[in-house]
C-alpha positions in Angstrom: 10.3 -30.2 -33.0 10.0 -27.3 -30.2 9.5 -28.5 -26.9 7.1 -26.3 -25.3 8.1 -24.6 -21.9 6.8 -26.2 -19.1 3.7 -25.2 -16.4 5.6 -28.2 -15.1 3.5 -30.4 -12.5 4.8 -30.5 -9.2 7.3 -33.5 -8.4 6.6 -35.7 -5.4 6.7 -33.5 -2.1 9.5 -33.7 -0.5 9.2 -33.9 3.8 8.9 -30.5 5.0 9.4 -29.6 8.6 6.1 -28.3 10.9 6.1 -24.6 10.1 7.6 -22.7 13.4 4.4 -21.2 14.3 1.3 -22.0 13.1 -1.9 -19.6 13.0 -4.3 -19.9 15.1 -7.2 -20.1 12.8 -9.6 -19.2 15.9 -8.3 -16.0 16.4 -7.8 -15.1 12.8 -11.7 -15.6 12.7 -12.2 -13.4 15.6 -10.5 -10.8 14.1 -12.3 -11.1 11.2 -15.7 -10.7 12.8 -14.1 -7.6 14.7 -13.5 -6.6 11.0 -16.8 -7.6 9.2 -18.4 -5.5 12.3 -16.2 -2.4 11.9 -16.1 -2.2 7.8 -18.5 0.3 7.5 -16.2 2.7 9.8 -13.4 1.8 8.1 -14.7 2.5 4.8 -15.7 6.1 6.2 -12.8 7.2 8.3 -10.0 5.6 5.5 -8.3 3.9 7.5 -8.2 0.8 9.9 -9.5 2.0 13.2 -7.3 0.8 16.5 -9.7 -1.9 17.8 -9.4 -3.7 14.0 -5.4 -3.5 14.5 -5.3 -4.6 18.1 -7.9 -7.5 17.0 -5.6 -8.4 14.2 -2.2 -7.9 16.3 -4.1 -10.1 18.7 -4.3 -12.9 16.3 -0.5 -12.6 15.0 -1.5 -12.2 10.9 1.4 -9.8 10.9 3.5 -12.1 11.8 2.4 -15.2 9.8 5.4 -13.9 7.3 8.2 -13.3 9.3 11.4 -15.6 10.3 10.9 -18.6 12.8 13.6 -17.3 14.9 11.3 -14.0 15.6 8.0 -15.8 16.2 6.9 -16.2 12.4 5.0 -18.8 11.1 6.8 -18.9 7.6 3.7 -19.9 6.4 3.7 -21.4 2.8 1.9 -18.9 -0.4 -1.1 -20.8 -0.4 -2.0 -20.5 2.9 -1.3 -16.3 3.2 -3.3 -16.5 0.4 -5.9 -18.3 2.0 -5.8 -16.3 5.3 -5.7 -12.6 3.6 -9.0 -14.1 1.8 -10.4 -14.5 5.2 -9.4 -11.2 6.5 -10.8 -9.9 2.7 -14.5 -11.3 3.1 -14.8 -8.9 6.4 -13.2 -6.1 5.0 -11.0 -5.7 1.3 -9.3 -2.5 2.7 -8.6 -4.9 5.8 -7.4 -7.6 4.0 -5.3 -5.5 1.3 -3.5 -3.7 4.7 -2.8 -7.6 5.7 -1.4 -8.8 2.0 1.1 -5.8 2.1 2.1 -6.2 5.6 2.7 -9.5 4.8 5.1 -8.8 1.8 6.9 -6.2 3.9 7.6 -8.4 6.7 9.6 -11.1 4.7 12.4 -8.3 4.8 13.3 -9.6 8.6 15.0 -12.5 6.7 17.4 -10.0 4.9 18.4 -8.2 7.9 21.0 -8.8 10.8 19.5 -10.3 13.5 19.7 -7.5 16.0 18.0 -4.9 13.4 15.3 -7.6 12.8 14.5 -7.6 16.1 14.5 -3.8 16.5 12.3 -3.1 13.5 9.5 -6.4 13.9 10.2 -7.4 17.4 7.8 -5.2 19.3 4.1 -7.3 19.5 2.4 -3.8 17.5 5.5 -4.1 14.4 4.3 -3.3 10.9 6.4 -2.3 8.4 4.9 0.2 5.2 6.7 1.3 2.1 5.8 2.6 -1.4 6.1 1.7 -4.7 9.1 2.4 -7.2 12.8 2.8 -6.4 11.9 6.7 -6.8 14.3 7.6 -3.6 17.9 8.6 -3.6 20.4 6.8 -1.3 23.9 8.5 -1.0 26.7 6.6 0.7 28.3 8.2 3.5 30.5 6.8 6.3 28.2 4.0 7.8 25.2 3.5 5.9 23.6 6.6 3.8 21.9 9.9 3.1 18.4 8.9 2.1 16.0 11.5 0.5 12.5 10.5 -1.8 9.1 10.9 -1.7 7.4 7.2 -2.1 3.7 6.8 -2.7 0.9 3.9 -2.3 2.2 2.9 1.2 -1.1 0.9 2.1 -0.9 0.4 6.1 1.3 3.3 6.9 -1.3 4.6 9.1 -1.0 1.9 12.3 2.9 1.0 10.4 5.5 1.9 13.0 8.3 1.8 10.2 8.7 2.7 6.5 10.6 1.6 4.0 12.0 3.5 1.2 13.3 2.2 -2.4 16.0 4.1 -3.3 18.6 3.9 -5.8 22.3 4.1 -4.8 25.0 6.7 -5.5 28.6 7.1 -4.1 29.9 9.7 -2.5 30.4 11.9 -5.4 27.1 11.8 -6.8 27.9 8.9 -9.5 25.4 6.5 -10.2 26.2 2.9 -8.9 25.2 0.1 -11.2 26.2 -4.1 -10.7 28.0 -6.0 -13.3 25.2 -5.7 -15.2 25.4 -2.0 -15.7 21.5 -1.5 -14.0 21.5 0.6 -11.1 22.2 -0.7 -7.9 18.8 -0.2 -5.4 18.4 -0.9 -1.5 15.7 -0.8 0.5 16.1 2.3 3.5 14.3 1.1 6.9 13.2 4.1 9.4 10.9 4.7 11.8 7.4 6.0 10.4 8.1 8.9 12.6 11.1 10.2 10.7 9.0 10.2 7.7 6.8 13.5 6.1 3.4 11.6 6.1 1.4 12.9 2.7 -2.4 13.4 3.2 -3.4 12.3 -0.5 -5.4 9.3 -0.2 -8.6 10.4 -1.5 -9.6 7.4 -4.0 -12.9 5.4 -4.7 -11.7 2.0 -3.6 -9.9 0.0 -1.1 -10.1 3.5 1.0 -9.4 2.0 4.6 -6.1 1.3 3.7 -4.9 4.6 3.8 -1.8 4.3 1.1 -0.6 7.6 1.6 2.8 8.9 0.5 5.5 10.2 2.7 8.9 12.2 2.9 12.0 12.2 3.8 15.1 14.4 3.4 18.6 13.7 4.1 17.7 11.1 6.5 20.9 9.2 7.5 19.8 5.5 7.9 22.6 2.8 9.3 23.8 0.0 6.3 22.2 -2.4 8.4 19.2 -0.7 8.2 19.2 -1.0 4.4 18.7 -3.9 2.1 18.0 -5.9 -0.9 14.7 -7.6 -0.7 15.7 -10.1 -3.6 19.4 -10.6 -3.0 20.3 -13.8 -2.2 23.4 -12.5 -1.0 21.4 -10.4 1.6 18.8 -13.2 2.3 19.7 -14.7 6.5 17.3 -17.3 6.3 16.9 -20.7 3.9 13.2 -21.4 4.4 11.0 -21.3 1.2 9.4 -18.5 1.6 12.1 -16.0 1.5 13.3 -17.9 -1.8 10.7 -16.3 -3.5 11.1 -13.0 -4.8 8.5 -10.1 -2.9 6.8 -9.9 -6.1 5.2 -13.3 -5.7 4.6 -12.9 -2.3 2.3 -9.5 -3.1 0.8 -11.8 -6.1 -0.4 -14.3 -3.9 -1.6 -12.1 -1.5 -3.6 -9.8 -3.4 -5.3 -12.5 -5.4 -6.5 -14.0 -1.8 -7.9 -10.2 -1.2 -9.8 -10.2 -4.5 -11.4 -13.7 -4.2 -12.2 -12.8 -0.3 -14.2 -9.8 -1.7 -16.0 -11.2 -4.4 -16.6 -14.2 -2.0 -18.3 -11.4 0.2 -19.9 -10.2 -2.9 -21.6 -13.3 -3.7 -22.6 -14.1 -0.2 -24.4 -11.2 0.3 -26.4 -11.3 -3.3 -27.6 -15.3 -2.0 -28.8 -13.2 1.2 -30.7 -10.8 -0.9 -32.3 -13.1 -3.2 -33.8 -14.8 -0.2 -36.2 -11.9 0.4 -36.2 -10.1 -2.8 -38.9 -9.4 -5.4 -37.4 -6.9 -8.5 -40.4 -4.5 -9.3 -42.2 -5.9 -12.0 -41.0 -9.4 -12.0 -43.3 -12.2 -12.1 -41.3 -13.9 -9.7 -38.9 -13.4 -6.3 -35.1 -13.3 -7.3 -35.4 -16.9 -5.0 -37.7 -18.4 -7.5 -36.3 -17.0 -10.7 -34.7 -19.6 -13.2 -32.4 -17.0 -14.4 -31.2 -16.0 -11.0 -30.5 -19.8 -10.1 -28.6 -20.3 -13.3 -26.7 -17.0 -12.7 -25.7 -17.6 -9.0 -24.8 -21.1 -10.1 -22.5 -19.7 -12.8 -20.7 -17.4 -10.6 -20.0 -20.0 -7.9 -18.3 -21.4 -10.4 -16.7 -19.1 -12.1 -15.3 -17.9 -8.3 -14.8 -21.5 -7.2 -12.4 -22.3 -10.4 -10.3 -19.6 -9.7 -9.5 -20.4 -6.5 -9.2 -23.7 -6.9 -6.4 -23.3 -9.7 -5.0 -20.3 -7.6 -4.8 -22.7 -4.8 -3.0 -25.9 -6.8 -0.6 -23.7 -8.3 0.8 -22.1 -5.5 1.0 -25.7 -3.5 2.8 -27.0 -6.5 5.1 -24.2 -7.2 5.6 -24.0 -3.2 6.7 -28.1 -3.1 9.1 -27.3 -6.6 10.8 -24.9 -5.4 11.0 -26.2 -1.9 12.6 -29.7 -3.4 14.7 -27.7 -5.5 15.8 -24.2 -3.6 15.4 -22.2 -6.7 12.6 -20.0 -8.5 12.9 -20.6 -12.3 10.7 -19.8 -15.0 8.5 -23.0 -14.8 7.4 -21.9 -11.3 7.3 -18.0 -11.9 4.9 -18.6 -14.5 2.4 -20.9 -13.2 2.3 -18.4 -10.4 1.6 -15.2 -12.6 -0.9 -16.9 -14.5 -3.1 -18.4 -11.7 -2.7 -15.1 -9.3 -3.7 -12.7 -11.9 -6.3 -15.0 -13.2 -8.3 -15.0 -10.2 -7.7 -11.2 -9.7 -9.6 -11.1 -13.1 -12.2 -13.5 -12.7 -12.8 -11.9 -8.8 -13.3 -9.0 -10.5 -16.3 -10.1 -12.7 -17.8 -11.5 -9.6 -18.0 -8.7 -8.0 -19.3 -7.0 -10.8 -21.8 -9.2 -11.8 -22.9 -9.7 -8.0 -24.1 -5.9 -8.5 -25.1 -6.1 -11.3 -27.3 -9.0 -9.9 -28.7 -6.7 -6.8 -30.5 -3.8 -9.3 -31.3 -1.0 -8.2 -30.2 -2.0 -4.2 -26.9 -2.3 -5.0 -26.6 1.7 -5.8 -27.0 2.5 -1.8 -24.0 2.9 0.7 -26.1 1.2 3.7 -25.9 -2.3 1.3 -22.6 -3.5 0.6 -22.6 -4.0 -3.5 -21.4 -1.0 -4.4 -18.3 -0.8 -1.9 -17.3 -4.4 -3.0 -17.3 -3.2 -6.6 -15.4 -0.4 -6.0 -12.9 -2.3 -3.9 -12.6 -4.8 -6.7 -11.4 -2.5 -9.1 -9.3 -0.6 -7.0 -7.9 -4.3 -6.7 -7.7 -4.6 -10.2 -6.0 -1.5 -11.1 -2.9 -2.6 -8.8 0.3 -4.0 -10.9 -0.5 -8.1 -9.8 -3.6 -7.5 -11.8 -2.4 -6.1 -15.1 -3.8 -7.7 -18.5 -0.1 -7.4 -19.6 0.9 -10.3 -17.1 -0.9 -12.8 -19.1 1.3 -11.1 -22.3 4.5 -12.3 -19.9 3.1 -16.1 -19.3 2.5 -16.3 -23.1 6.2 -15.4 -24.3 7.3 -18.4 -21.5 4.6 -20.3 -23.4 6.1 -19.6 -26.8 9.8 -19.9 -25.9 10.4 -16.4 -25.6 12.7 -14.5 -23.0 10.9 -12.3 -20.6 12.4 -9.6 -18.7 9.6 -8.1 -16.3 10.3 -8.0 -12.5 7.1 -8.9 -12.6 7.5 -11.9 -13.6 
């Protein structure tokens, strides 16, 4: 008989040590109302205006993912999850800007010390980059000649440096690949000011987060400058969190932005239905039996994801803490319970508007904006129907070869 590949429950914890830092969750709730207050002018001026960054510098979230040794918290995947669902009820664009910094930032524990410091050290740090290893890195004597155009850089408006994914190519133009034969790729660091900034950020959700592209040419960036996110050959640090590959950083993250909105979501249609009356109804939306059974359906429906999004990522956390390894049995688990509550956000938020009528159409209420960012949330790669197609071959025994997985 077939024994069927584990969603393996977590062993007994092993003792962990007190995080370096942890967050203040005082502060983090300041910031947040500084958010909640702002998000209409974020949502109009696409981008995160510079009291919502100072609020959220002063409470350290872009730091809650760095190294100990540079004032991060390390904090485990459940509770960035948790904190960029926070940040997400205020404002999704907000709390998207936060998730990514957040992934970024976890390259400090693959640099030298001295760079770390250069690049994260300063209290106003955040580092950017864009999608795809669409950039060309040539060596040359020291580090290399870096050229690209990257795109989706959420945050590069307040970031102070940018990172580019390139792929790597000796002097002569040849194409360098690993044992393997797959192309070798780094990761360029430079300062957002030696970067081409692209205005083409014109979308229908998640708009504050300004993910514009950006350019650069020929730009010679230092070796130690440069690096490989999921090397463990690169990796400085041993603490869990840079054990796990960016990937599952940004899933984590983003599925605490989704629930965060549709928590929002749902918050404000209980707030409606307190003073409510549909025309022609014989009731208020308050007194309605099929509103009560409704609400009470997508509390649960919103509470269940969570919840299972929460579990998994403490279990997976405590596995691969006890063990120092990512395998399959934890990578799974994780893809299905992140992109699970992405989904199931997403018909929260939907039905929310659904819920509101005809008030949900107007920009002054905030229904149609927390649709819009849920799909724009949707649409990103941690929320793609296919990653349920990638848990399922684990299920069945299959290999999968995604880096998404």
């Amino acid at each position: 008989m077939t024994t069927r590949p584990e969603l393996a429950p977590a062993p007994a914890p092993a003792q962990r040590a007190e995080p370096v830092g942890q967050p203040d969750l005082a502060r983090c709730r300041l910031a947040a109302a500084v958010i909640a207050e702002a998000s209409s002018g974020i949502e109009q001026e696409a981008r995160l205006p510079a009291p919502v960054v100072a609020a959220m510098h002063d409470a350290e979230l872009f730091r809650l993912s760095l190294p100990g040794w540079l004032g991060g918290a390390e904090l485990p995947l459940a509770e960035l999850a948790e904190i960029t669902e926070l940040i997400s009820a205020a404002d999704a664009s907000a709390g998207w800007c936060l998730g990514q910094a957040l992934g970024c930032a976890t390259a400090a524990a693959y640099l030298k010390p001295r760079v770390a410091e250069e690049v994260f050290g300063p209290g106003n740090a955040v580092l950017a980059w864009g999608a795809g290893a669409v950039g060309t890195a040539v060596a040359t004597d020291g580090g290399y000649r870096v050229s690209g155009t990257w795109r989706f850089a959420s945050g590069s408006d307040h970031a102070t440096w940018l990172g580019g994914h390139c792929t790597v190519k000796d002097r002569d133009g040849t194409l360098r690949t690993d044992a393997a034969g797959r192309p070798v790729t780094r990761t360029a660091l430079f300062p957002r000011s030696a970067a081409e900034i692209h205005d083409d950020w014109h979308v229908v959700g998640l708009r504050g987060t300004r993910s514009e592209g950006y350019t650069v040419n020929d730009l010679m960036v230092e070796d130690a400058f440069t690096l490989n996110r999921d090397s463990a050959t690169d990796r400085r640090s041993d603490a869990t969190l840079f054990r796990f590959p960016v990937v599952h950083v940004y899933a984590s993250v983003f599925a605490g932005v989704a629930v965060g909105n549709a928590r929002a979501a749902l918050d404000r249609l209980v707030e409606l239905a307190q003073t409510k009356t549909a025309r022609g109804a014989p009731t208020a939306m308050r007194d309605s039996p099929v509103v009560h059974s409704r609400l009470a359906e997508l509390e649960a429906r919103l509470g269940a994801a969570r919840a299972f999004r929460t579990q998994v990522l403490n279990d997976v956390w405590r596995r691969v803490e006890a063990s120092g390894q990512v395998t399959p049995a934890e990578r799974a688990p994780l893809r299905l319970a992140t992109t699970h509550a992405i989904h199931e956000a997403t018909r929260v938020a939907e039905q929310a508007y659904r819920m509101a009528g005809a008030t949900a159409v107007f920009t002054s209420r905030p229904f149609e904006q927390r649709l819009r960012d849920a799909y724009a949330v949707s649409q990103q790669v941690q929320g793609r129907h296919e990653n349920y197609e990638l848990v399922g071959r684990h299920l069945l025994g299959l290999p999968v070869d995604s880096m998404f997985f």
